[in-house]
N, C-alpha and C positions, 0 to 999 in steps of 0.2 A: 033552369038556372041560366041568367044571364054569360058569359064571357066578358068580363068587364077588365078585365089586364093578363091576356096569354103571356107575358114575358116572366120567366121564373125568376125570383131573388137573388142578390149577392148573399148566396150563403157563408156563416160564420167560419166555416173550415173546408168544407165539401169543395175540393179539386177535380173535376175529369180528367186533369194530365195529367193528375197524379193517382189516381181510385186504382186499387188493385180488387179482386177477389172479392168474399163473400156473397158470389152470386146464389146458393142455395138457398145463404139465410134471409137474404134482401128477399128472394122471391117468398119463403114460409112466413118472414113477417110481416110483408106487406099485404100477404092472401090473412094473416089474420085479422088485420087491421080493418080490411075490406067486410070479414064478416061479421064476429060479436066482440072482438076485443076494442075496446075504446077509451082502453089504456096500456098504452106499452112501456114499459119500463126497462132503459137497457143500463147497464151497471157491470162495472168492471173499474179497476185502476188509470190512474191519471195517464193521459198519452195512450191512452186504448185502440183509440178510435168513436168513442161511442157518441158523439157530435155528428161526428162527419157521418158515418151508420145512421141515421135516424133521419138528417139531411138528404141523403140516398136513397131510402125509405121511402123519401116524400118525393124524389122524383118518380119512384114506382108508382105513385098514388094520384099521378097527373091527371089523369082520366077519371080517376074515382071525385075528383076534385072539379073535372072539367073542363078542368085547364085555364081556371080562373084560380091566379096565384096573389088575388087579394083574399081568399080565402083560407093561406097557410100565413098562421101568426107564430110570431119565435121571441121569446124570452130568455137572455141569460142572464143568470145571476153573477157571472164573473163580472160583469157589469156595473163596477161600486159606484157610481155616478147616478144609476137609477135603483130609487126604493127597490126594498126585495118583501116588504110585509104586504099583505095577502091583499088589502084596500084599496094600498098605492097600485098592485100590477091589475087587479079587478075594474080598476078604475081605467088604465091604459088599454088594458084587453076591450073591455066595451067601446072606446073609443076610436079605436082601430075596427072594431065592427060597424063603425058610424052610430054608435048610438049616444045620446047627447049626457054628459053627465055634468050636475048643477054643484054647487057648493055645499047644499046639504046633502046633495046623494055620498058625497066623500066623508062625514060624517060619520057615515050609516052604514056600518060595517052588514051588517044582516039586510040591508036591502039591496049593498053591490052583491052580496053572495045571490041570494035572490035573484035578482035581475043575470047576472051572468050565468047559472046553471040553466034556467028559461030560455035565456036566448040561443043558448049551446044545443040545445034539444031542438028548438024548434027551427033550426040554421045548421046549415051544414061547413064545418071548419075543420082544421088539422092544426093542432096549437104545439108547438115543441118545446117543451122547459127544459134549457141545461141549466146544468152546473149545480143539481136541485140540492146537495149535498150542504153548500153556501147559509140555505135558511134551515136546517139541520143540528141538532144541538145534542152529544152523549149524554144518554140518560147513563148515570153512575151506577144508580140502584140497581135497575135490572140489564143495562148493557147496551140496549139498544138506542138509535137517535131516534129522537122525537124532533118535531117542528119547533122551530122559536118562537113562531106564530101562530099561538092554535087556532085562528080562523084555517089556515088552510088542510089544517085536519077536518075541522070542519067540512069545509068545501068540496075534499075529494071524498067523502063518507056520502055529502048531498048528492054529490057528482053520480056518484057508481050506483046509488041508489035510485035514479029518476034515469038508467042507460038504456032501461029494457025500449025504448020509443026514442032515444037520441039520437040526432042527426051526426053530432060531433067527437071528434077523435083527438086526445091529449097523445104525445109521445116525450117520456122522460127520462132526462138522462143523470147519473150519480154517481157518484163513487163510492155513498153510501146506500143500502135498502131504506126505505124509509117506515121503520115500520109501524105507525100508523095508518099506514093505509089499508081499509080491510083487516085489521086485526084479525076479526072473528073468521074469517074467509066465508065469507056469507057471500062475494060477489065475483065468489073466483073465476067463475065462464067468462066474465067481462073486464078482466086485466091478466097480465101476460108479463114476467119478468125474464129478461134473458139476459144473461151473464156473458161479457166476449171477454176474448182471451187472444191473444196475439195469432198472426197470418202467420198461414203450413207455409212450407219449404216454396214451394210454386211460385207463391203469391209473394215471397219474401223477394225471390228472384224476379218475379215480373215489376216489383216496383222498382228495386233498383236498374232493373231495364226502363221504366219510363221516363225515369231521371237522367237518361243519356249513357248510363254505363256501359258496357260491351256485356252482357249473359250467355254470349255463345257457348256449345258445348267446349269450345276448341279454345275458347279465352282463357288468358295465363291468370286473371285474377277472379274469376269465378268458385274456385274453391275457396280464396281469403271472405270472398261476400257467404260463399254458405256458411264459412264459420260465425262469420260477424252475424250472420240471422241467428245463427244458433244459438248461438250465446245469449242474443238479446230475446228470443223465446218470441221470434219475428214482432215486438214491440213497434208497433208503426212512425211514433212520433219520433222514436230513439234512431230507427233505421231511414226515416227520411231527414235527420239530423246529419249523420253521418255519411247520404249517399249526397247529398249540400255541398258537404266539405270535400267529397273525394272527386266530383266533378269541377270545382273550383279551385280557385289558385290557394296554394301554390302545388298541388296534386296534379290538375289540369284531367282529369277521370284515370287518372295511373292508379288503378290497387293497388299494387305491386308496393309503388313507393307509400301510400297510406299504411297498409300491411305494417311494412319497415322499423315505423313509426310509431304506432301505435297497437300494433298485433299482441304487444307482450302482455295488454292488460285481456283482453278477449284470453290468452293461453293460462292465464292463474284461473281464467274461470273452467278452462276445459280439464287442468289440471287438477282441481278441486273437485270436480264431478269423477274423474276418472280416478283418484285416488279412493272417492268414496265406490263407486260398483267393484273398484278389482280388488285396493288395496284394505276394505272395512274400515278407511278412516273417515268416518262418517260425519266428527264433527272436529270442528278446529274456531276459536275465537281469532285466528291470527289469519285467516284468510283478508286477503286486499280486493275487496270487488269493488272496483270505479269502472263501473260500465257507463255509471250517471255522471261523469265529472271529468274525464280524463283530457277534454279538451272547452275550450272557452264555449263555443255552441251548444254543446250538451251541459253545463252546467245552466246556461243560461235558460234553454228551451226545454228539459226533462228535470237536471235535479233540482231546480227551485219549485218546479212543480210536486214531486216528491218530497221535500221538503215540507212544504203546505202541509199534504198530507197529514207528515208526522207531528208539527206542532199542535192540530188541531185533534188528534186524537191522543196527546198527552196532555192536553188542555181538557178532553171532555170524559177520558175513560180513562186514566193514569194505568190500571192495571194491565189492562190492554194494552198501552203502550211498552210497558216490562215487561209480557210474556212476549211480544213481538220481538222485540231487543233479544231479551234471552234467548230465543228460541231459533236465532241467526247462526249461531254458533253450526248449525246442523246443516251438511251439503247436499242432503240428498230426503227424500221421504221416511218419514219415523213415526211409530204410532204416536197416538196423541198425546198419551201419560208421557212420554219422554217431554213434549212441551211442558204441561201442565206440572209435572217438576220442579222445575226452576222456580215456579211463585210460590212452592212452599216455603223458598228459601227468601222468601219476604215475606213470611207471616201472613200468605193471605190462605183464607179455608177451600176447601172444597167447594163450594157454592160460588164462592167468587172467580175458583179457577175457572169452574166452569160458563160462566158471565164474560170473563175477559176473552174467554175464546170465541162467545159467542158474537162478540162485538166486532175480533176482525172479519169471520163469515159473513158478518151484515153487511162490513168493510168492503168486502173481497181482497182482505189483505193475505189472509191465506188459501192455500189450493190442496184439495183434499184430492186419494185416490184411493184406490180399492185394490190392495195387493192380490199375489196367486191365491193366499190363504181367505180371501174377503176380508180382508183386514183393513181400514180405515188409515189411511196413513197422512202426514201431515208433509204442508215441503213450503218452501218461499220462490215466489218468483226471483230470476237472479238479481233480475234491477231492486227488487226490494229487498231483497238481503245484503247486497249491497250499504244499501244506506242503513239497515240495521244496525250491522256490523260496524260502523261509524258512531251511531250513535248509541252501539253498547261499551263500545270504547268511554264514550263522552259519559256516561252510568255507571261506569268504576272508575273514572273519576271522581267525578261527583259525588260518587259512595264514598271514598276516600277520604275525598276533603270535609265532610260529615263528621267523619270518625273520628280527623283529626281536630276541628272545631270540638267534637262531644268530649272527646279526653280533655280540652285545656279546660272547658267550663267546667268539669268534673276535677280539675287538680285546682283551678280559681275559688272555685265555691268553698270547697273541704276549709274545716274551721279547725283543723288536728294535725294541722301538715309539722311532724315531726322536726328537728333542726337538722337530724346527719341526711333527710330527704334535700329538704332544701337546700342544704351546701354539694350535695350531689348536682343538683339543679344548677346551681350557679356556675359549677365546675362542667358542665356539660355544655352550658352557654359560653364558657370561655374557649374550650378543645374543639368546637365542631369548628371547623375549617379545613379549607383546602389546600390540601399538603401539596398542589402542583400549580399552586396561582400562582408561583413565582419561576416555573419555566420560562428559557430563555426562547429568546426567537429561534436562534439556531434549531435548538433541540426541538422546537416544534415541527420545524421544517424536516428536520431527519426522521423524527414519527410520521408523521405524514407520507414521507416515501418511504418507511419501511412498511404502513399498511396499506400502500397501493403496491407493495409486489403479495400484501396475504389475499389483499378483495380483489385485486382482478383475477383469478384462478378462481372466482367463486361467482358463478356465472348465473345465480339465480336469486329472488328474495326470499326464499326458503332455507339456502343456506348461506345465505347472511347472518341468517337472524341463527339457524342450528349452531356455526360455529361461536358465537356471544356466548349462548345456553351453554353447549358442552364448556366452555372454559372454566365458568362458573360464575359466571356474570348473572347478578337474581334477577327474577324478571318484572321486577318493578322498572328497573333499570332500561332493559331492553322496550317493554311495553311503550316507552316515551320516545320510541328512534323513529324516525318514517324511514323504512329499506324500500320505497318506493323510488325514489333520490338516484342519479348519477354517483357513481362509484367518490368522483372527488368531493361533491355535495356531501356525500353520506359520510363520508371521511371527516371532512370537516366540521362537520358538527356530531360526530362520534367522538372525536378530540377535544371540542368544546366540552362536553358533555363530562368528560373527565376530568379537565381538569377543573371545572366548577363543583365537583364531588365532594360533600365533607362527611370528614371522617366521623365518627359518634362513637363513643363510651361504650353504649349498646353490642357493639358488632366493630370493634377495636384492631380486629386482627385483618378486617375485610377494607378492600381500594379496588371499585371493579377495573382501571386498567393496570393496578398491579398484576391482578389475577390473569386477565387478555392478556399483559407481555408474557407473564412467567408459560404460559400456555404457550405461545409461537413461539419462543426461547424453546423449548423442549422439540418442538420440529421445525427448529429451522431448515433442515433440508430439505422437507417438502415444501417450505415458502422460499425458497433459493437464497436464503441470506446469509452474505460473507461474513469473514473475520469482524470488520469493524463495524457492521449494523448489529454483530451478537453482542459484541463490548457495550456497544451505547445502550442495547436494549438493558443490558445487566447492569449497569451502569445506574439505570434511572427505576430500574427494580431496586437497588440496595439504597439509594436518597431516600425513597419513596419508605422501606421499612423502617430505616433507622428515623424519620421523621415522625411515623407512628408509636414507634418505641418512646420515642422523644419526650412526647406529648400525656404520655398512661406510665413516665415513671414516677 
């Protein structure tokens, strides 16, 4: 083999200032790649790493290659600019081989297949496809994605079947399994899937050491970095996000003041875990995980990618996408049946439970273990549960506003609507109003600081949101508050909140911040409140009942 261009490519991700770790697996898959395997497929969640791994890969393979790097070809699909159907990249792939393609060859879907399986055999290449997830489509019926292009089912079936004598090595990367490939495993010596999963402790610290940070043992912010890996389950894209901002202004590489700033969201996640092993609260819908969001950079570079993710597997596998959601609620590993659960309460059967599970394992949206007892257990990454738990929020809503759309068609339709119903009705539309849209500024102003002396003694989002609940505030009410918020943020639109409240016929006797004053009215001396913030508070309790009175005599 000639030497025709020693200089290796600008790779699509692959950093040397930045590579940490995976040295075992770089060497095991690059010795399989060398031997029978001549398809590697690596697969795991968005922000992995599995680009820059396969990248890496290929500089292992330099020799195998011989260090002629016009013979490593790379396709991504993120790539919306260039075709992703099986013809248009067939056609580019041979091109890039130097081989001459005519107007009718583009036509001829079976003769680029043709010609490019031939030439890959009889030529020696290393071809890398990301992003392969992209030409990918959920099959509904049984779970799994299929190609959008069946040539390239096709292609890789002709591919694996003519390897035993092939020169050439494909390496792919997904977030999805693609499981046409190989269905039958008729060719399983000659492909190799490997699942990554986030960098150990080491590796967590050696990268934020190559981003300039301090990791000495004797550094004051090396404990906040081990927590921040920990949390993030050493997610590469998320922690080289973060080690970005903490080397840069206005941080300047100070932990310490990053920490300050931003630690509280990393400690709901440590809190959440640690309530579930010591305290058995194993599942909570009210947890806040923005591991993915909680600054402009990460939103930008992790949860929109996440994001992707979710809309494309509620677009192709709806169920899958609700047991996901559902199954957020959980902090820690739980057998499967506790997942599988929640879609009874959507009417789906057995067969489909079992389909939508299997669609995140294709996914790798969930991670399975094996307890003391071998018991199978189920858990979410935290970044993914995270956005879950977001968008299980956003699914009882939407449940909601269902139900309430399903009752007016169902009160619109009815041809029998009695007369004492519909004077009810009329009389319901006239009473529902807000018995405190006509507070004064003043009195605004004095609620306002009489619940900045109850919220600032309440130093966590936990018991924010507990004392709502205990008052008796329902939690329809509370479920619309973000306690993520500044004390006076959250105050202020805690007061909005109320006073845009209307009262209903229904539930006559109930004003959730009648209920919130009459509650800190009862201990005012554990929220330190004098003589005349007890009066005002009583004050705007007794307007408030006699307005209700007012209205239901």
């Amino acid at each position: 083999m000639v030497n025709s261009n020693p200089t290796p490519p600008k790779f699509f991700v692959y950093d040397n200032r930045t590579w940490v770790g995976r040295s075992s697996l770089i060497k095991d898959l690059s010795s399989q790649v060398r031997d029978s395997c001549h398809l590697l497929i690596l697969v795991g969640i968005t922000g992995i790493g599995k680009t820059a791994l396969g990248e890496r890969v290929t500089i292992e393979l330099e020799d195998w290659l011989n260090s002629d790097w016009d013979r490593y070809l790379q396709e991504n699909f993120d790539n919306e600019e260039q075709s992703s159907d099986f013809a248009s990249v067939a056609a580019r792939l041979l091109e890039k081989c130097g081989e001459p393609i005519t107007p009718e060859d583009r036509k001829d879907t079976q003769r680029l297949l043709h010609r490019l399986v031939r030439h890959l055999q009889e030529n020696r290449y290393l071809i890398q496809i990301d992003s392969l997830e992209k030409i990918l489509q959920g099959n509904e019926e049984e779970g799994w994605s299929d190609f959008i292009d069946e040539w390239w089912a096709k292609f890789f079936k002709a591919w694996l079947s003519s390897t035993e004598n092939s020169e050439s090595r494909f390496i792919l990367t997904s977030q999805d399994f693609p499981a046409q490939i190989d269905p039958e495993k008729r060719f399983e010596k000659f492909w190799f899937c490997q699942l990554l999963r986030g960098l150990e402790k080491p590796e967590q610290l050696a990268l934020f050491g190559k981003t300039g940070l301090d990791v000495s043992n004797e550094a004051e912010g090396r404990p906040f970095l081990e927590r921040i890996g920990r949390a993030y389950e050493g997610h590469p894209l998320a922690l080289k996000v973060i080690a970005g901002e903490i080397v840069n202004r206005p941080f300047n590489k100070n932990v310490s003041a990053y920490w300050k700033r931003y630690g509280k969201e990393v400690e709901e996640v440590e809190k959440a875990i640690e309530e579930a092993k010591s305290g058995g609260i194993t599942a909570s819908a009210d947890d806040k995980f923005k591991l993915a969001q909680y600054t402009l950079n990460l939103r930008r570079n992790v949860k929109s990618r996440l994001e992707k993710t979710y809309n494309r597997l509620h677009t192709d596998v709806r169920n899958a996408y609700l047991l996901l959601c559902e199954s957020s609620v959980y902090r820690c590993e739980v057998p499967e049946e506790f997942w599988l659960s929640h879609l009874e309460d959507w009417d789906i059967d057995e067969e489909g439970q079992e389909k939508a599970l299997d669609t995140l394992r294709d996914r790798y949206l969930v991670e399975e273990l094996i307890d003391e007892n071998n018991q199978v257990m189920l858990r979410q990454h935290n970044l993914i549960r995270g956005v879950s738990l977001e968008r299980l929020k956003k699914l009882d809503d939407e449940e909601g506003e269902e139900g309430e759309e399903g009752e007016e068609d169902e009160i619109n339709n009815s041809s029998s609507f009695e007369a004492s119903n519909t004077e009810q009705k009329l009389a319901d539309e006239q009473i529902n109003y807000q018995i405190f849209s006509d507070l004064s500024p003043d009195d605004i102003y004095q609620l306002e600081q009489v619940f900045q002396n109850v919220f600032r003694q309440i130093n966590s989002i936990d018991a924010r949101r507990s004392i709502l609940k205990i008052s008796g505030i329902n939690d329809g009410f509370i479920d619309n508050l973000d306690f993520n918020l500044s004390i006076s943020e959250f105050i202020n639109i805690l007061i909005s909140k109320f006073l845009k409240y209307k009262v209903y016929s229904q539930n006559k006797n109930y004003h959730p911040m009648v209920v919130f004053i009459d509650y800190i009215i009862k201990r005012h001396q554990q929220y330190n409140l004098d003589d005349a913030q007890i009066n005002f508070l009583n004050r705007i309790v007794v307007v408030g009942k006699e307005k209700i009175k007012a209205l239901f005599a």
